[in-house]
RODO-2510 file (C-alpha; in nm, 4 decimals, decimal comma):
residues 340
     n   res          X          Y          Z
     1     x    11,6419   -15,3240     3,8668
     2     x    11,9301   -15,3394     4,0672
     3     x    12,1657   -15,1325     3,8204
     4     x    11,9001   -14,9067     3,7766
     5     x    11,8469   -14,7868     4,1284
     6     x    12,2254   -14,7562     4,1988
     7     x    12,2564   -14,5469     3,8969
     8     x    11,9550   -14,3375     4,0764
     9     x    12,1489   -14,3385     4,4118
    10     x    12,4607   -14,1585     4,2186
    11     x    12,2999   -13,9043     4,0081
    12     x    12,1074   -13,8147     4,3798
    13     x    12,4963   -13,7904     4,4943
    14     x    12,6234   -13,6476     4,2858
    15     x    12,3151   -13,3610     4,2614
    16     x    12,3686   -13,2901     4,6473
    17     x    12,6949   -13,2363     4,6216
    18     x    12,6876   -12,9857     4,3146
    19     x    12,3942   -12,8077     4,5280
    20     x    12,6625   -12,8212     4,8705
    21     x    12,9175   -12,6550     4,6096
    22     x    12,6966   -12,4110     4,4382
    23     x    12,8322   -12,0824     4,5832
    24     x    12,4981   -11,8817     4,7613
    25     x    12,4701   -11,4883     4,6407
    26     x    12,3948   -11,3104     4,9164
    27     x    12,1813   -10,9743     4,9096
    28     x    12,3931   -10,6473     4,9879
    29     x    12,1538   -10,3322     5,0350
    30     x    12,2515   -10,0574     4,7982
    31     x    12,1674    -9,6559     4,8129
    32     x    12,1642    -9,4126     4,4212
    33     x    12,0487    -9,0715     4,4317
    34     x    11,8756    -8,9443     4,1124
    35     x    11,8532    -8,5745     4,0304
    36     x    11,6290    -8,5270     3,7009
    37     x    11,6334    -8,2172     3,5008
    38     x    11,5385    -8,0941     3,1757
    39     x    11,8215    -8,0237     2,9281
    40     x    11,7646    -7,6842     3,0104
    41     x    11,8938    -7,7357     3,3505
    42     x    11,5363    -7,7270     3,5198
    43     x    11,4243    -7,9512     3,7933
    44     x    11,1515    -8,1923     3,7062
    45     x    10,9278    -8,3148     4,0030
    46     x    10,6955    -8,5941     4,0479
    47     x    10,7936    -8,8201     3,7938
    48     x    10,9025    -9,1939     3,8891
    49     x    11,2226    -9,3436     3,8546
    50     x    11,2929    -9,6733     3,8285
    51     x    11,6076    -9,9191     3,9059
    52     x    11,5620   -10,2695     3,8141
    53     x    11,8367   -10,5646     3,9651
    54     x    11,9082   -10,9042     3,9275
    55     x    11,6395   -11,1299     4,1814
    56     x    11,7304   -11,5067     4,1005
    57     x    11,8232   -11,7256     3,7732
    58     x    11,5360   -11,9524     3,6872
    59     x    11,5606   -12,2606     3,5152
    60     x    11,4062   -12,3269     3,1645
    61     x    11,4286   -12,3524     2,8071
    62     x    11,7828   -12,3169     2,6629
    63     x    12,0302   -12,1654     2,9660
    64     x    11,6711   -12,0343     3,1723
    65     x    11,6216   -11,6663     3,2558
    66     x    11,7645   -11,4094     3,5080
    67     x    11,4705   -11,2675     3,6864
    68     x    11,4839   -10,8939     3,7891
    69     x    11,3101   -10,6682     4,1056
    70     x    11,2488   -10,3237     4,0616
    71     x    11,2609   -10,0471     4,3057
    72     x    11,0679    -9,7013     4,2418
    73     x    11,0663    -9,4133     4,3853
    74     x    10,9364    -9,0019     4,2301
    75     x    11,1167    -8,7285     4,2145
    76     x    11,0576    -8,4126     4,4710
    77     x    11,0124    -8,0689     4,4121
    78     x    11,4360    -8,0248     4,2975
    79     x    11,3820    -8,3157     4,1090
    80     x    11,5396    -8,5749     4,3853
    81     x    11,4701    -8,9378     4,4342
    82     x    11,6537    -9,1335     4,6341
    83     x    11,6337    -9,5185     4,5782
    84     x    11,7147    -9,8098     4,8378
    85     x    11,7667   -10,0997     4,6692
    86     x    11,9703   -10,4541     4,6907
    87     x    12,1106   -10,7045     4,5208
    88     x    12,3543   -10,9926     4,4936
    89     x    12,5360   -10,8185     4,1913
    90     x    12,6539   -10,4490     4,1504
    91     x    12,4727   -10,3865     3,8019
    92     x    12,1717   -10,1818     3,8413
    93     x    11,9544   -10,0762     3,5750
    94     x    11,8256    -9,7206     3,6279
    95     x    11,4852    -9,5125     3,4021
    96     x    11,2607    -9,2958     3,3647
    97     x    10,8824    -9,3696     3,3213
    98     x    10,7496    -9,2612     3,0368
    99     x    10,5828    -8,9239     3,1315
   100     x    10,3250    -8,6697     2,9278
   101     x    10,5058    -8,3762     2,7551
   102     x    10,8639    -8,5065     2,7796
   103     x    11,0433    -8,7384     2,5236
   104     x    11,0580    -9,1523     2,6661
   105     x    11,4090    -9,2048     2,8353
   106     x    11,5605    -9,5432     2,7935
   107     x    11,7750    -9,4991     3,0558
   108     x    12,1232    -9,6730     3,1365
   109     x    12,2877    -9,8830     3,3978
   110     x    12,5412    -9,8130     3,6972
   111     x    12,8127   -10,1016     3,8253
   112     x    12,9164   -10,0216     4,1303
   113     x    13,2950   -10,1276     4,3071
   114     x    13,2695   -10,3792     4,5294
   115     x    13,0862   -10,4869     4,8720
   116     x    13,2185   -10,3423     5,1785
   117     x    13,1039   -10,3537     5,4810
   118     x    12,7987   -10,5717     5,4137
   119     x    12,6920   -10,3025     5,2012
   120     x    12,7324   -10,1823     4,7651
   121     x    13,0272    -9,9218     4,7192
   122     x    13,0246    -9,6547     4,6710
   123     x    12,7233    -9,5560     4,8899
   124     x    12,4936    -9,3140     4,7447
   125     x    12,6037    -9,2391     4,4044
   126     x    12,4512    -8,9104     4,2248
   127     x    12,3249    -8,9951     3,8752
   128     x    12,1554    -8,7228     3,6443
   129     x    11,8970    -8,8068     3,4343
   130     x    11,8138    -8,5616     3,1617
   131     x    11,4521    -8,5806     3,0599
   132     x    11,3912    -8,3736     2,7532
   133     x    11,0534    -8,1912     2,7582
   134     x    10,8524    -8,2271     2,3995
   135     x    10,8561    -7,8583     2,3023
   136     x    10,8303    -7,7276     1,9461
   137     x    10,8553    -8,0654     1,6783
   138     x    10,8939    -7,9411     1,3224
   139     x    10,8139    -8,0399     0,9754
   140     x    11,1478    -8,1964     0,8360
   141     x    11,2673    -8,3655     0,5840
   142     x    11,4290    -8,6922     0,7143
   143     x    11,4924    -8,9854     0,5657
   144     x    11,7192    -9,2913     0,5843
   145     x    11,9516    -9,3365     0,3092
   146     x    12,1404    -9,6785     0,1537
   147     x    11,9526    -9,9050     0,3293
   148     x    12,1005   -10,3107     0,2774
   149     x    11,8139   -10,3302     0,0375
   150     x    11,8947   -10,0553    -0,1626
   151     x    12,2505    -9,9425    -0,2033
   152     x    12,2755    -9,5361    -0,2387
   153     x    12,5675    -9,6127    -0,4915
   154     x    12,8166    -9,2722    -0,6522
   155     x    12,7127    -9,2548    -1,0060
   156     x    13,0488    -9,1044    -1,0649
   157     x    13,3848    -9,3003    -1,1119
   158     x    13,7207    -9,3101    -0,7965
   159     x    13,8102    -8,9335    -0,8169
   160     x    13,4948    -8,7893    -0,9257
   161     x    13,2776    -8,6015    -0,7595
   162     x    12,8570    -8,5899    -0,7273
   163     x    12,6381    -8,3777    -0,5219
   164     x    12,3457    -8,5323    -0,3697
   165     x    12,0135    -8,3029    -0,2889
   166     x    11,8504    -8,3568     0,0492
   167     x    11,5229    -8,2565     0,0167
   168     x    11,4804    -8,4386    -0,3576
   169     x    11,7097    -8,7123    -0,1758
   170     x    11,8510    -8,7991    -0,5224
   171     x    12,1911    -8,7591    -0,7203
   172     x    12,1930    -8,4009    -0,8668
   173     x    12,1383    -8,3889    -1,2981
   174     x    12,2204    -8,5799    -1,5050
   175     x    12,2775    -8,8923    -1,2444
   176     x    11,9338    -8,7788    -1,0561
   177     x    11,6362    -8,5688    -1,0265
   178     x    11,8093    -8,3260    -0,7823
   179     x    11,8538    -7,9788    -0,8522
   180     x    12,1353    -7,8266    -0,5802
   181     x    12,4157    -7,9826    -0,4597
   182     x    12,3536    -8,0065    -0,0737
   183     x    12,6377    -8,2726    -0,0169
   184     x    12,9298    -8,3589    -0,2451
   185     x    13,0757    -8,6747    -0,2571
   186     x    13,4283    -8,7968    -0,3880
   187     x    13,5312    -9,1290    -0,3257
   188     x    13,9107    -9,1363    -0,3879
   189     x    14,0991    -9,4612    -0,4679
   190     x    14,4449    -9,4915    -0,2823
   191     x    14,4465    -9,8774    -0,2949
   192     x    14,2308   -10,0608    -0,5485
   193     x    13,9967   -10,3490    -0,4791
   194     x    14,1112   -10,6434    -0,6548
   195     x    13,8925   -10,9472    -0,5005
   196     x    13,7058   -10,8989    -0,1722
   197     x    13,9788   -11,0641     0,0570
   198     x    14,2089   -10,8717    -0,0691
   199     x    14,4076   -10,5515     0,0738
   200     x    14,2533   -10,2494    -0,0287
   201     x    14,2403    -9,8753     0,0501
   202     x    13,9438    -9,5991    -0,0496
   203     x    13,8457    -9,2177     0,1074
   204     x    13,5647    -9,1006     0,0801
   205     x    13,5388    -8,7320     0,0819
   206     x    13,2338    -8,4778     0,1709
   207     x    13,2485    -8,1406     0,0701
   208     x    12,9603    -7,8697     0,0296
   209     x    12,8856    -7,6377    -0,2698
   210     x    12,8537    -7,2686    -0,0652
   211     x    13,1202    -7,0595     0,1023
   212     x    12,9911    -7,1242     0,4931
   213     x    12,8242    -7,4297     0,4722
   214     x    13,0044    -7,6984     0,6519
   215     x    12,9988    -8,0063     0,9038
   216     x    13,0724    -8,0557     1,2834
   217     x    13,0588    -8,3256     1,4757
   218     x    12,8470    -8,4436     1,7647
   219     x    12,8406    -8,7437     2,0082
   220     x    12,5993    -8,9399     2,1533
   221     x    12,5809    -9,3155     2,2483
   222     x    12,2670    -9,4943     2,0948
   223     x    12,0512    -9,7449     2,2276
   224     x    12,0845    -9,4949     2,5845
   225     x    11,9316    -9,1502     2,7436
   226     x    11,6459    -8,9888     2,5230
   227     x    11,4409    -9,0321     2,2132
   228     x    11,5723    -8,6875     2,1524
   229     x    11,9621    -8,8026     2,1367
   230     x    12,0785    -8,4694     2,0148
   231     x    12,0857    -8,0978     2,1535
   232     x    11,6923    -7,9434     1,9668
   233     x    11,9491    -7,6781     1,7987
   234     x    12,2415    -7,6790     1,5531
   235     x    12,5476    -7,4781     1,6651
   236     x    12,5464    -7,1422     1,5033
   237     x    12,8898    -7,1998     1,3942
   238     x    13,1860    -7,4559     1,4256
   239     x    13,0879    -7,6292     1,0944
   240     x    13,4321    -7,7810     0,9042
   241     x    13,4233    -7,7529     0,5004
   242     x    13,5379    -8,1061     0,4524
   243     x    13,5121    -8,4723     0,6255
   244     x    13,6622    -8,7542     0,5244
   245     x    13,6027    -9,1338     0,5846
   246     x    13,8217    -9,3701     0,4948
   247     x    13,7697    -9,7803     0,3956
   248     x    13,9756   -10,0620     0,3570
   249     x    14,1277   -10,3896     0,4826
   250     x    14,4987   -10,3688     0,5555
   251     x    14,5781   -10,7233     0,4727
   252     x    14,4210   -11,0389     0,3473
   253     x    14,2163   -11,1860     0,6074
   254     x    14,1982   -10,9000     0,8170
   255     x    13,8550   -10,7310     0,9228
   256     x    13,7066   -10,4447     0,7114
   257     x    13,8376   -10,0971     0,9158
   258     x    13,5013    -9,8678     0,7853
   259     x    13,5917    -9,5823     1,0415
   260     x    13,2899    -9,5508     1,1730
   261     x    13,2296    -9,4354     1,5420
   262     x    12,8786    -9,5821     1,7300
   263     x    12,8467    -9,2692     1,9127
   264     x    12,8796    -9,0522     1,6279
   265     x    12,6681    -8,7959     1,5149
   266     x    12,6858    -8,4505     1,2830
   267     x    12,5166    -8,0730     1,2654
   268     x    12,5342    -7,9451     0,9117
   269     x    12,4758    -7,6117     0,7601
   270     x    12,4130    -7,6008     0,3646
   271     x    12,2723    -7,4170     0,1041
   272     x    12,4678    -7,0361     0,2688
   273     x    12,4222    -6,7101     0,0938
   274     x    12,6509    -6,4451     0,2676
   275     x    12,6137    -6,0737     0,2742
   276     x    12,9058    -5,8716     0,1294
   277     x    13,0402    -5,8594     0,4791
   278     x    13,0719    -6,2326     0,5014
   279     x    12,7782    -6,2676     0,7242
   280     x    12,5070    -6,5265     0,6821
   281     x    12,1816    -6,4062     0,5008
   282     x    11,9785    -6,7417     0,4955
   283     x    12,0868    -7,1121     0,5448
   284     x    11,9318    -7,4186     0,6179
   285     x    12,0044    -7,6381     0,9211
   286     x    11,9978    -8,0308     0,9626
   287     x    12,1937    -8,3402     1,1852
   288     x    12,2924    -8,6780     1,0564
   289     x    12,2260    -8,9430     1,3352
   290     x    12,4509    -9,1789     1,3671
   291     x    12,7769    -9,2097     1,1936
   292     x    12,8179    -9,1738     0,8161
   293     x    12,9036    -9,5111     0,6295
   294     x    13,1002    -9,5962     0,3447
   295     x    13,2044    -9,9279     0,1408
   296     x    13,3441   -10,0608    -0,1729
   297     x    13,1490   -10,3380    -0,3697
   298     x    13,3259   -10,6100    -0,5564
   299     x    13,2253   -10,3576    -0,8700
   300     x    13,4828   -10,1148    -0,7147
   301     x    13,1588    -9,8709    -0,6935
   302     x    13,1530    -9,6674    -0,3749
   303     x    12,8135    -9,5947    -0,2101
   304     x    12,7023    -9,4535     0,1421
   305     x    12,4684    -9,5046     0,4062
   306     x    12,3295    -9,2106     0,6300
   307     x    12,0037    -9,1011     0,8264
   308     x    11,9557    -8,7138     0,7676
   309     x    11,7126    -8,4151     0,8734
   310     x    11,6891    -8,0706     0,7126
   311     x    11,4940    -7,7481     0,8572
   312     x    11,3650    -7,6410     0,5184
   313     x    11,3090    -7,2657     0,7035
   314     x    11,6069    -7,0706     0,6381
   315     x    11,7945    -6,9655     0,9989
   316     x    11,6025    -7,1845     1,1860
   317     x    11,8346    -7,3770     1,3646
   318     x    11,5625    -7,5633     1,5616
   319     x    11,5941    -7,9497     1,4687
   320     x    11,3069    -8,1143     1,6845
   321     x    11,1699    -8,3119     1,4336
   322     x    10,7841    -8,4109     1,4167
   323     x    10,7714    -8,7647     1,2847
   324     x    10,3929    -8,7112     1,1885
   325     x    10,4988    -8,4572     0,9307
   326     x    10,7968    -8,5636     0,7619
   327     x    10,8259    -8,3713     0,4657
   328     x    11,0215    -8,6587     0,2564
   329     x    10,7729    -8,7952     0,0733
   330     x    10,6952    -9,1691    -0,0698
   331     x    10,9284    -9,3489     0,1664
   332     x    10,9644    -9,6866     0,1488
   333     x    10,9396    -9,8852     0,5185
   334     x    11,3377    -9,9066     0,5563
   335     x    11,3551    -9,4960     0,4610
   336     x    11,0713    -9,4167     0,7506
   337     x    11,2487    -9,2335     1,0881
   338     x    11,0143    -9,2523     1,3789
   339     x    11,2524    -9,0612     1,5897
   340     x    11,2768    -8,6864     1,7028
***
């Protein structure tokens, strides 16, 4: 009994003194400024914005749970709010609520400096938020391609190429059911895959069929901002005739280098007739979203992975799409896009 209440005395020591060390977070007051506008520049009033900070850590299961406070606050008639908040640490987390007629924000953070003062720096940051209005959604077809579960593999052999047709969203004859040659692949072998660990080095090469169509790059960070992550309309011009991806591993044991870029994003232009001046007569318009993927299986068979949209109306550069009507048709659940 004797043992067992010294043993009680120490772990109540020992408990006091880890509490006496435990450094105490104090609460610094902090000041943002928000102006929200439409991504036509417009001022959007009356809508409520939202920052959200760390509170307290709470015990529980596993390593317990930070718990957050949230300060609110709607815009004016310029679209203003300004938000006091505080916290013991810089990060805040800043939104939009969702709000009728405009796309659902998912917002971002801010870290500010340092405390100075007794108070966050800097003071008063300005932050824009761009809240897209929901303004003409189209008819599209979009559709994810080479899912994990099904591999969109080249039909072709290294060196070959094979054009793929977006709205059929198959190989073009005889390696599919499509009938023109939207995108063409060739996936070039500079180094060849030998065993997985291996060193090895492949390109993989997009081209289009017509004189003016093309490719043009875009960027914008996922997972942040709107549902609507790219501009409504494609560029009228800009587009590039050729992009090129490369994969490979430089030496054994080192990590697969794919090239790919999480903020990247494309426009394309495809299926161009031109006048006999060189001008554009009719064209179709679409956007890849996200970055397009490439690998090499053990087969030394190339396939890709991209999420595409295509305006089937020909000049309309409007790419807004209206996930109620998607125009690609017996999608499996891993081919569905729910995004604009």
């Amino acid at each position: 009994m004797k043992i067992m209440k010294y043993l009680s005395a120490l772990l109540c020591i020992a408990g006091c003194v880890v509490a006496q060390e435990a450094p105490v977070e104090r609460t610094y007051p902090a000041q943002i400024t928000f102006r929200v506008k439409t991504d036509m520049g417009e001022p959007v009033s009356n809508v409520e914005v939202g920052v959200s900070t760390f509170l307290r850590w709470e015990p529980g299961e596993g390593f317990g749970r930070d718990i957050n406070q949230t300060f609110t606050e709607k815009t004016n008639k310029d679209g203003i709010a300004i938000i006091h908040a505080e916290s013991k640490r810089g990060r805040f987390g800043y939104g939009v609520k969702d709000t009728p007629g405009f796309y659902r924000d998912y917002g971002d953070y801010y870290k500010f400096n340092e405390v100075k003062e007794g108070r966050w720096e800097p003071w008063n940051p300005v932050i824009d938020v761009v809240l897209k209005p929901i303004i003409k959604p189209i008819p599209m077809y979009a559709r994810k391609m080479g899912d994990i579960t099904r591999l969109l593999e080249l039909p072709v052999a290294a060196g070959q190429s094979v054009g793929f047709d977006l709205m059929v969203a198959e190989w073009v004859a005889p390696y599919g059911k499509g009938k023109v040659a939207d995108l063409v692949f060739t996936l070039n072998e500079l180094v060849p895959l030998t065993d997985a660990e291996n060193p090895f080095d492949y390109t993989l090469t997009l081209t289009f069929a017509n004189e003016g169509d093309g490719i043009q790059s875009v960027f914008a960070p996922p997972h942040k901002g709107s549902d609507l992550r790219l501009p409504r309309f494609a560029p009228e011009g800009g587009y590039e005739a050729k992009l090129e991806k490369r994969i490979g591993r430089s030496a054994r044991g080192q990590p697969l280098n794919t090239g790919t870029r999480e903020d990247q994003n494309y426009f394309f232009r495809v299926r161009t007739v031109l006048d006999e001046q060189g001008r554009i007569k009719s064209a179709l318009y679409g956007k890849i979203s996200g970055d397009m993927a490439c690998d090499v299986i053990n087969s030394r068979k190339g396939y890709v992975i991209f999420t595409y949209y295509l305006n089937p109306t020909s000049l309309d550069r409007n790419l807004e799409f209206d996930p109620q009507h998607n125009l690609s048709k017996g999608l499996r659940r891993s081919e569905k896009i729910n995004e604009p």
